[in-house]
BAGU-373823 format. One line per field, with one value per residue: x, y, z of N, C-alpha, C in turn. Coordinates in steps of 0.05 Angstrom, whole numbers, padded with zeros to 5 digits. Example, Ala and Ser with C-alpha at 12.3 -4.5 7.8 and 13.67 -1.06 7.14 Angstrom:
n.east <- (00264_00257)
n.north <- (-00114_-00045)
n.up <- (00156_00142)
ca.east <- (00246_00273)
ca.north <- (-00090_-00021)
ca.up <- (00156_00143)
c.east <- (00264_00258)
c.north <- (-00066_00001)
c.up <- (00156_00157)
//
This chain:
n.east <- (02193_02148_02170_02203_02163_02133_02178_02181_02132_02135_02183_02169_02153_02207_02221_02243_02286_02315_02341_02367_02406_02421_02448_02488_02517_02532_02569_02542_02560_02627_02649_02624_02646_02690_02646_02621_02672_02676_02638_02636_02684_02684_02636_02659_02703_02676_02657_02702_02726_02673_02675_02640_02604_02599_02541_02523_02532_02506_02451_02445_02448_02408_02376_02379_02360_02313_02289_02298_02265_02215_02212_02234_02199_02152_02166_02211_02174_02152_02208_02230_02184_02135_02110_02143_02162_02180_02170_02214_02241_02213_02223_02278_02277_02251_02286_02331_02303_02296_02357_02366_02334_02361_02417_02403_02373_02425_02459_02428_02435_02491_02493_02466_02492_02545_02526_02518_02570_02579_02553_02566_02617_02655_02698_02728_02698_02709_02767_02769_02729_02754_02813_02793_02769_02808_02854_02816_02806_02861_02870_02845_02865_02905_02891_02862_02798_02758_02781_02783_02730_02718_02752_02726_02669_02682_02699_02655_02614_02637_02644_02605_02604_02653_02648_02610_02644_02681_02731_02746_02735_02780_02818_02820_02825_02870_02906_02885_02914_02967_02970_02967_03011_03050_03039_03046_03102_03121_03098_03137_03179_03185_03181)
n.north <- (03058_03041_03018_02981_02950_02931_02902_02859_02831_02817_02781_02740_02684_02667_02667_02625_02617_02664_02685_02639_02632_02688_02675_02638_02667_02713_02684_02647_02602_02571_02544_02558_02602_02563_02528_02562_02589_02532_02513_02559_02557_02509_02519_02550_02529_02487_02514_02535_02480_02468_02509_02548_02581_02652_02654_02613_02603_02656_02638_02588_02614_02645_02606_02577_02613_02626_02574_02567_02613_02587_02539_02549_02573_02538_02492_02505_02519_02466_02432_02464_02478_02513_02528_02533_02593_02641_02704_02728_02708_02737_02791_02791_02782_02824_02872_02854_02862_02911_02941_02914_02956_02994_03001_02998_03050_03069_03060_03085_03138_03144_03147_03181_03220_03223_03240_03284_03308_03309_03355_03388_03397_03388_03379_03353_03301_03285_03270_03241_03190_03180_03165_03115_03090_03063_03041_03001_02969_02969_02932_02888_02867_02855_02810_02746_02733_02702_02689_02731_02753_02711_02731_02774_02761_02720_02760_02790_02746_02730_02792_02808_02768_02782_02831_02836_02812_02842_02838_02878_02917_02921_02916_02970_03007_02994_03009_03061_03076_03071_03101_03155_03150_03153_03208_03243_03232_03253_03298_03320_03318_03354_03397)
n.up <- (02822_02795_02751_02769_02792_02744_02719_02758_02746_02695_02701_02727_02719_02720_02767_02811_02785_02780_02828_02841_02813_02827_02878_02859_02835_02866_02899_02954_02963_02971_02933_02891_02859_02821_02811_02766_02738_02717_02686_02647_02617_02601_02573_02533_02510_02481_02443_02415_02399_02364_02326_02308_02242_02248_02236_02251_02310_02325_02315_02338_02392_02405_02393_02432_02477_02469_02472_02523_02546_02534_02569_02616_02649_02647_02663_02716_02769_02776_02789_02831_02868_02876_02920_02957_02969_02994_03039_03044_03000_02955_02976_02972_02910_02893_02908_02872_02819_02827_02825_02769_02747_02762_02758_02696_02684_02704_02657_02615_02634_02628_02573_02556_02578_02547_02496_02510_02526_02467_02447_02479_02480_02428_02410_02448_02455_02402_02410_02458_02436_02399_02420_02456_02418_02390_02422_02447_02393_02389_02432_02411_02373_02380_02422_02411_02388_02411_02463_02484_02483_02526_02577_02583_02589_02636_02670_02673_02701_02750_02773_02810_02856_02863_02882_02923_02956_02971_02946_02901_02925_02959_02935_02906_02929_02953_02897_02897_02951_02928_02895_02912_02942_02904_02888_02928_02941_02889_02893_02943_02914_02877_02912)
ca.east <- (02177_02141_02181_02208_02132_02123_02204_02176_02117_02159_02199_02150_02157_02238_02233_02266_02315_02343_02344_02392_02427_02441_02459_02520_02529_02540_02586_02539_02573_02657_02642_02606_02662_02698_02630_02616_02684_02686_02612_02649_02711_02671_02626_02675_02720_02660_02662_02735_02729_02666_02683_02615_02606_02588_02513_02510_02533_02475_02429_02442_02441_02384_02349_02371_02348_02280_02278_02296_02242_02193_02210_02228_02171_02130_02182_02216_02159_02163_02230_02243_02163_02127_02093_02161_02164_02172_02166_02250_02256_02200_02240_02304_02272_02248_02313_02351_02293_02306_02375_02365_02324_02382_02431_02388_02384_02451_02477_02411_02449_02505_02489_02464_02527_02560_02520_02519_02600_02584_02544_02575_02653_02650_02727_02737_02685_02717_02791_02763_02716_02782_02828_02779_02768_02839_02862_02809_02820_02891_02868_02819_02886_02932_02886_02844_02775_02748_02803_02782_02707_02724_02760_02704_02654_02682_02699_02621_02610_02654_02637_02578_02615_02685_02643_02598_02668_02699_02752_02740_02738_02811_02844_02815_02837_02902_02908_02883_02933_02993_02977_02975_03045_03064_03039_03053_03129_03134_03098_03157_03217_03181_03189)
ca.north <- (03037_03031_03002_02953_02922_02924_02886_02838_02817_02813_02752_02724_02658_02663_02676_02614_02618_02687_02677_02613_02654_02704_02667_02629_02707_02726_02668_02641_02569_02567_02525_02572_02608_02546_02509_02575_02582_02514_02523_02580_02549_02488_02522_02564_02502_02472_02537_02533_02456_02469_02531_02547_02614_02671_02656_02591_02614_02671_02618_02569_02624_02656_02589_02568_02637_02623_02548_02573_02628_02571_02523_02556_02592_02513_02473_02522_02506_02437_02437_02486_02478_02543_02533_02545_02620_02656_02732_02730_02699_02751_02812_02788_02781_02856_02877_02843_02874_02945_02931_02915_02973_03016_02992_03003_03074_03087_03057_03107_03167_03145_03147_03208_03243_03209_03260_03315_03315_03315_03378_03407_03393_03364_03372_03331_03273_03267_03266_03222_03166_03172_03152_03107_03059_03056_03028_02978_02963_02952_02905_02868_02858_02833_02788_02732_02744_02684_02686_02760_02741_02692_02746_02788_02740_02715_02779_02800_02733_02745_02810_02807_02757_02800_02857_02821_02796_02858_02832_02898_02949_02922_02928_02990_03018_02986_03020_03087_03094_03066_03132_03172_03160_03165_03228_03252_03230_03270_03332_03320_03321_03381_03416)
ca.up <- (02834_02779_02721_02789_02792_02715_02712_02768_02734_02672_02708_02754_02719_02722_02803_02825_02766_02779_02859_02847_02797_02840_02901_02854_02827_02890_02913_02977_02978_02967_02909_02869_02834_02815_02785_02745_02715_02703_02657_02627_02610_02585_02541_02503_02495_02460_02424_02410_02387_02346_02310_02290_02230_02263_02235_02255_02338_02340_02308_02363_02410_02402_02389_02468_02498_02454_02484_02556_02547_02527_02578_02641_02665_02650_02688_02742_02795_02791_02791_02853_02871_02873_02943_02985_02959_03021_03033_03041_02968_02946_02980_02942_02881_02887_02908_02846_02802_02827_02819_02750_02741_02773_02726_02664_02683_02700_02624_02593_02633_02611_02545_02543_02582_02530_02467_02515_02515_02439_02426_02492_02477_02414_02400_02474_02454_02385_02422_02474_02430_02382_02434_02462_02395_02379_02447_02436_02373_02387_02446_02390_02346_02397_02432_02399_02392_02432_02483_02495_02501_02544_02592_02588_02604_02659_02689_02690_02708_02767_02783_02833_02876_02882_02895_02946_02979_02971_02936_02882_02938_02971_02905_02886_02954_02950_02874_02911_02972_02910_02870_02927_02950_02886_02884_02953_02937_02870_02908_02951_02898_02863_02932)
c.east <- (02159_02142_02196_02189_02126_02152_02195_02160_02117_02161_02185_02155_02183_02245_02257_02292_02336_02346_02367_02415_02440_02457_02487_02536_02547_02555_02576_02550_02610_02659_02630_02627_02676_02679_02632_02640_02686_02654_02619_02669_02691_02661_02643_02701_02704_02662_02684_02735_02706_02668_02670_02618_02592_02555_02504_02504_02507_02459_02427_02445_02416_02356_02352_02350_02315_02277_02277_02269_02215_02197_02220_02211_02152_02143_02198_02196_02153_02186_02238_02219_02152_02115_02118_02173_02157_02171_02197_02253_02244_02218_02262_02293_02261_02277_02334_02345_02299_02337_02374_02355_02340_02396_02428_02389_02408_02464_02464_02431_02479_02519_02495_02485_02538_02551_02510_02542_02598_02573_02558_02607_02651_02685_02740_02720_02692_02742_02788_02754_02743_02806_02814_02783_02791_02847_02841_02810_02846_02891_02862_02850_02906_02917_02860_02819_02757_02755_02788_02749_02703_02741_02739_02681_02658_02689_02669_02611_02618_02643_02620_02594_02641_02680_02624_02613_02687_02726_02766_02755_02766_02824_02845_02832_02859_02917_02915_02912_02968_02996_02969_03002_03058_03069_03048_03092_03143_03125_03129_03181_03211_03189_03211)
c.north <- (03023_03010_02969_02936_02919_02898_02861_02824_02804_02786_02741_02703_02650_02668_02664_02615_02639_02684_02652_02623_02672_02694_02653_02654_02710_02703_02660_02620_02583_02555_02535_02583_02575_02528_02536_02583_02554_02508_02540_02576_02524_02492_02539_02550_02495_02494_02535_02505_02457_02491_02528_02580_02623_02667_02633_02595_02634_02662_02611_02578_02629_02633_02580_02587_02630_02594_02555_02600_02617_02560_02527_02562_02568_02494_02482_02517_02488_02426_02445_02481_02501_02543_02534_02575_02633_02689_02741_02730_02728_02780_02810_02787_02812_02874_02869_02857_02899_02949_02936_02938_03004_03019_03002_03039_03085_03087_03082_03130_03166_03162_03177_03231_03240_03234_03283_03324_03328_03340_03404_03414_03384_03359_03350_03303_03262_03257_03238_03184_03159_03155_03125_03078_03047_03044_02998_02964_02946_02929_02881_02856_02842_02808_02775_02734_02728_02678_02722_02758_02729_02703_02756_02776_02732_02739_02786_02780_02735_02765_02816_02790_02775_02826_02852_02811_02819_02854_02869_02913_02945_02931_02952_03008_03015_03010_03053_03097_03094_03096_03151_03180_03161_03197_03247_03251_03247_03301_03345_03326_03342_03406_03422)
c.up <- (02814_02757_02744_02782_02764_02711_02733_02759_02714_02678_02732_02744_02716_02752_02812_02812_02775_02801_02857_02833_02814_02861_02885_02842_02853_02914_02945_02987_02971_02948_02892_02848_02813_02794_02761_02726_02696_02679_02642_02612_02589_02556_02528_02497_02474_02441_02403_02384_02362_02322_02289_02274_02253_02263_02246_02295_02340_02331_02326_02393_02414_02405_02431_02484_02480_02467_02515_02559_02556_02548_02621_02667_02665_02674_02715_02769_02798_02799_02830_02873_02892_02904_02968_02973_02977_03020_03036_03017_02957_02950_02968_02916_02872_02891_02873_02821_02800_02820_02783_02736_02739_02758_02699_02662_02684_02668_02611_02609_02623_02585_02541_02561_02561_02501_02487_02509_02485_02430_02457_02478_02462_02405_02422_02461_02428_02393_02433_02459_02410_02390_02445_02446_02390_02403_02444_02420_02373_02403_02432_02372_02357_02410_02415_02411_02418_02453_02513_02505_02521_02577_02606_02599_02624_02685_02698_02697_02741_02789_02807_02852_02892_02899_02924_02978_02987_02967_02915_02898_02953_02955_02897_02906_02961_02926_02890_02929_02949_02899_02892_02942_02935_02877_02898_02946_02902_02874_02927_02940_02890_02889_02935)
//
């Protein structure tokens, strides 16, 4: 609860921002996926067409997230204007924070499953991170780098909506009952 009200206070002057954010995250109009691929597709055309060095791209990244830093939190309540901030937006905006908060912990346990394997099992977590790199790797070699960003990106782009629509949980459940009668039908031949 804590690190919630320290992460809300954090983004108090990003309220309305992440609230509109999430609502095209989370696909509330029919028109939401469609604009956000087509901002995603856009900018890594421009990408594509300007084919900036690597230093010059996290230059001109870093410098936006440093201008949107600067200029958000001044113009956002005129913009949106700070006096229709109801106790609905306010409860979503704690919700999204805990959320984020949720998240953050699960990657840190993660993590550290991740160097327990290593001093528990360390012959499984070298097997594992071995097999692991090399499968990526080989993905990184077959598919172009900005093509593959450009996957990835829009899948976590994505993501919050399919799972919102339950698009995720049909497939997964589809996937599920597939490898169950696969399995059910080779319990069967073994019999």
């Amino acid at each position: 609860a804590a690190e919630t009200a320290s992460l809300e206070e954090q983004l108090q002057g990003w309220g309305e921002v992440i609230l509109m954010t999430d609502k095209v995250l989370r696909w509330e109009r029919a028109w939401f996926p469609l604009a956000l691929m087509s901002v995603v597709s856009f900018s890594f055309l421009m990408i594509y067409y300007l084919d900036p060095s690597v230093l010059s791209g996290v230059s001109c990244f870093v410098m936006l997230l440093c201008l949107a830093d600067y200029l958000v939190p001044a113009l956002a309540p005129r913009i949106f204007g700070s006096n229709k901030w109801t106790t609905e937006q306010q409860q979503r905006f704690h919700e999204i924070c805990s959320n984020l908060v949720k998240s953050r912990r699960r990657i840190v346990g993660w993590w550290k499953r991740l160097f327990t394997l290593k001093e528990e099992k360390p012959k499984m977590y070298f097997m594992t991170m071995l097999f692991s790199l090399a499968v990526v790797a080989w993905i990184g070699q077959q598919v172009h780098n900005l093509f593959l960003t450009y996957l990835i990106v829009s899948f976590l782009l994505l993501f919050p909506g399919l799972n919102q629509h339950g698009i995720i949980t049909k497939y997964i459940g589809m996937a599920k009952r597939e490898i169950n009668k696969l399995l059910k039908h080779k319990e069967k031949k073994n019999e």
